[in-house]
C-alpha positions as protocol buffer text, in pm:
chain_id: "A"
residue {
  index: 1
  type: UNK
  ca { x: 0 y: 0 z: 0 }
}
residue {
  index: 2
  type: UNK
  ca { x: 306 y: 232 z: 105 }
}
residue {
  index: 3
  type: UNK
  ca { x: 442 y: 109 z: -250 }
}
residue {
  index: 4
  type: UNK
  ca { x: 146 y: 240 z: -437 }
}
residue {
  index: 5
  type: UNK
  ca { x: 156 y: 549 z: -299 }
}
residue {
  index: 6
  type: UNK
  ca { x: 525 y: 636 z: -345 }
}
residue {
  index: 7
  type: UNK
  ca { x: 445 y: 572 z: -676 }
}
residue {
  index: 8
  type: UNK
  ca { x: 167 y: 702 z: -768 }
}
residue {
  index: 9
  type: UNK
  ca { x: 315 y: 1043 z: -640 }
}
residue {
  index: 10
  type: UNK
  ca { x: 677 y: 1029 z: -815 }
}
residue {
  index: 11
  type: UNK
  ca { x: 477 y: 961 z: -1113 }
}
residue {
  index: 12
  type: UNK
  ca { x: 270 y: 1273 z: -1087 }
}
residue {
  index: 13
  type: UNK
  ca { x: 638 y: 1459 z: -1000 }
}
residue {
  index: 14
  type: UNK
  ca { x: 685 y: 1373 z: -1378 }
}
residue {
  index: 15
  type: UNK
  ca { x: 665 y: 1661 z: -1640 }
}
residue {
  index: 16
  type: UNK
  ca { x: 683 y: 1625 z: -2000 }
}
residue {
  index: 17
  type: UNK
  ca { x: 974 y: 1903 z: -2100 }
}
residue {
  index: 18
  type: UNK
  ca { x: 946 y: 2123 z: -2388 }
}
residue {
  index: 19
  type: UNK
  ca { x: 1264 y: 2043 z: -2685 }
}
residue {
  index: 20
  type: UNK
  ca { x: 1553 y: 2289 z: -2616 }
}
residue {
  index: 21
  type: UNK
  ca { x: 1493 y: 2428 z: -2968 }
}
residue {
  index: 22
  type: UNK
  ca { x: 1125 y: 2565 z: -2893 }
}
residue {
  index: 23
  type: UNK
  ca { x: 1281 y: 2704 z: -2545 }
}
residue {
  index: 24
  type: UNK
  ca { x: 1549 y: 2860 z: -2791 }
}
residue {
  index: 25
  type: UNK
  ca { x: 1307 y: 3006 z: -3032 }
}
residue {
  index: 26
  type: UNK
  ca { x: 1038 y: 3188 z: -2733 }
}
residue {
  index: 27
  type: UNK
  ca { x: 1376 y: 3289 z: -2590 }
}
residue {
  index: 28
  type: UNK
  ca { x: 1454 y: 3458 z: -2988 }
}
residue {
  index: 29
  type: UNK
  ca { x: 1055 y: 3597 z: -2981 }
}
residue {
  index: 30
  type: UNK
  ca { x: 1126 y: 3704 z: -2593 }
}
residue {
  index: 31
  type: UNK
  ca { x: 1381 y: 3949 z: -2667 }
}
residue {
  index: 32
  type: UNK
  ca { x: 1217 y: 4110 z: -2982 }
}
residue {
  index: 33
  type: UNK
  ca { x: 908 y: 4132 z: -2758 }
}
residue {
  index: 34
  type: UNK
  ca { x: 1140 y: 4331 z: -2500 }
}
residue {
  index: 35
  type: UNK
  ca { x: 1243 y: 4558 z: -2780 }
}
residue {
  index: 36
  type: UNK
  ca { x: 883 y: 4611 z: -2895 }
}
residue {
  index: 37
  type: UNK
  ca { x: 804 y: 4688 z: -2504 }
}
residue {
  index: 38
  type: UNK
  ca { x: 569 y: 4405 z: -2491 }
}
residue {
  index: 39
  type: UNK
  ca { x: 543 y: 4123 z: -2191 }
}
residue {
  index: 40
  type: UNK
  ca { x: 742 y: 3822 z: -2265 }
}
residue {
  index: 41
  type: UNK
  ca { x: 589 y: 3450 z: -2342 }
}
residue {
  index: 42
  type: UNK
  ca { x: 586 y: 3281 z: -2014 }
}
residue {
  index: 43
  type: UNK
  ca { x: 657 y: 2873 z: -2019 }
}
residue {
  index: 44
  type: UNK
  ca { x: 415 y: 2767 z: -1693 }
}
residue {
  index: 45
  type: UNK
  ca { x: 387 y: 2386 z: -1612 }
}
residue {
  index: 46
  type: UNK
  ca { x: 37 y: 2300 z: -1650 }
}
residue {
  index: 47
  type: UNK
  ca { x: -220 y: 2024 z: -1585 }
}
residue {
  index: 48
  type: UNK
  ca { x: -341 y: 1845 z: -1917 }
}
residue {
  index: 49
  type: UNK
  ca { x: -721 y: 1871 z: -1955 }
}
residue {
  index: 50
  type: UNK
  ca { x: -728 y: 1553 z: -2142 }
}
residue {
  index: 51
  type: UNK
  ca { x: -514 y: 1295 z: -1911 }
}
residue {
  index: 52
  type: UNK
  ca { x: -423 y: 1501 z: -1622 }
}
residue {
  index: 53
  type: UNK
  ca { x: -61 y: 1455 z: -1717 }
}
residue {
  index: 54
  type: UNK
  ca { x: 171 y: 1773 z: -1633 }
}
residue {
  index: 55
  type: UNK
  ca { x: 355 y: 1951 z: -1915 }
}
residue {
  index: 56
  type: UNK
  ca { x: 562 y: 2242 z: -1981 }
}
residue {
  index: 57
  type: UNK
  ca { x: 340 y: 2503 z: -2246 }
}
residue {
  index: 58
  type: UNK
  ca { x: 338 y: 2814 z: -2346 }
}
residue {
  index: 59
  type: UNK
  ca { x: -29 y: 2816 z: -2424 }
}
residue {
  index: 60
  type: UNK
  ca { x: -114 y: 2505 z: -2477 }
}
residue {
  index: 61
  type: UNK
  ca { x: -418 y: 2325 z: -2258 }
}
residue {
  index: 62
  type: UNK
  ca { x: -313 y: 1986 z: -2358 }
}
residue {
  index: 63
  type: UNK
  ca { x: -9 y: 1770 z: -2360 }
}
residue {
  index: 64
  type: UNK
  ca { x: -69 y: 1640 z: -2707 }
}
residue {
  index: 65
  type: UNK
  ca { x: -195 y: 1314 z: -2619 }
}
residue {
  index: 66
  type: UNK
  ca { x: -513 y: 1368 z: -2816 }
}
residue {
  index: 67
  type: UNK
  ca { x: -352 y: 1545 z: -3122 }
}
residue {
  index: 68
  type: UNK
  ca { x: -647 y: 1410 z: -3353 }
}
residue {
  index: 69
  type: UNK
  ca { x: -962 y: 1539 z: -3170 }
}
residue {
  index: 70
  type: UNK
  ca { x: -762 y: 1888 z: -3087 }
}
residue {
  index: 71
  type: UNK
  ca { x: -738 y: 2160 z: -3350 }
}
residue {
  index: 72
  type: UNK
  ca { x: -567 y: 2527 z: -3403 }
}
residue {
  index: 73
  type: UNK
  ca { x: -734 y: 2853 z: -3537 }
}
residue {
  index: 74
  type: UNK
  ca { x: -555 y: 3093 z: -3558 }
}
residue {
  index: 75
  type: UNK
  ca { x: -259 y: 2982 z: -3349 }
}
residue {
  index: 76
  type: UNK
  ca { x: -498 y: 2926 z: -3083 }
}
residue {
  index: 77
  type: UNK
  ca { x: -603 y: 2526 z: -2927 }
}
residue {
  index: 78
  type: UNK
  ca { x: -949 y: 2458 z: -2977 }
}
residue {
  index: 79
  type: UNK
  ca { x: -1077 y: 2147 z: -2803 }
}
């Protein structure tokens, strides 16, 4: 029972990472937004809305586990 728990919770600790190349690229559209005197893209770990899994997004309400029933208009995640 102790077992379960443990790990059930280290497996909640998980978070799915975002590549270092889209990190790299809102860093690139960070600093032109500083220069344009505009607030910078902020990457917030989030809860997915379809699994419950925990990601890393910078807009995004879902993980991407459910890439067929979720669509973009745009640039924006429609469920």
């Amino acid at each position: 029972m102790v077992l379960e728990d443990t790990t059930r919770g280290l497996q909640s600790n998980k978070v799915k990472r975002l590549p270092p190349s889209v990190i790299k690229d809102i860093e690139l559209k960070n600093h032109a937004r500083r220069l344009a005197d505009l607030s910078p893209i902020r990457i917030k770990v989030r809860q997915c809305i379809s699994c419950g899994a925990l990601f890393e997004s910078a807009g995004n309400r879902t993980c991407g586990c459910n890439t067929r029933s979720t669509g973009y208009i745009a640039g924006r995640e429609i469920i």
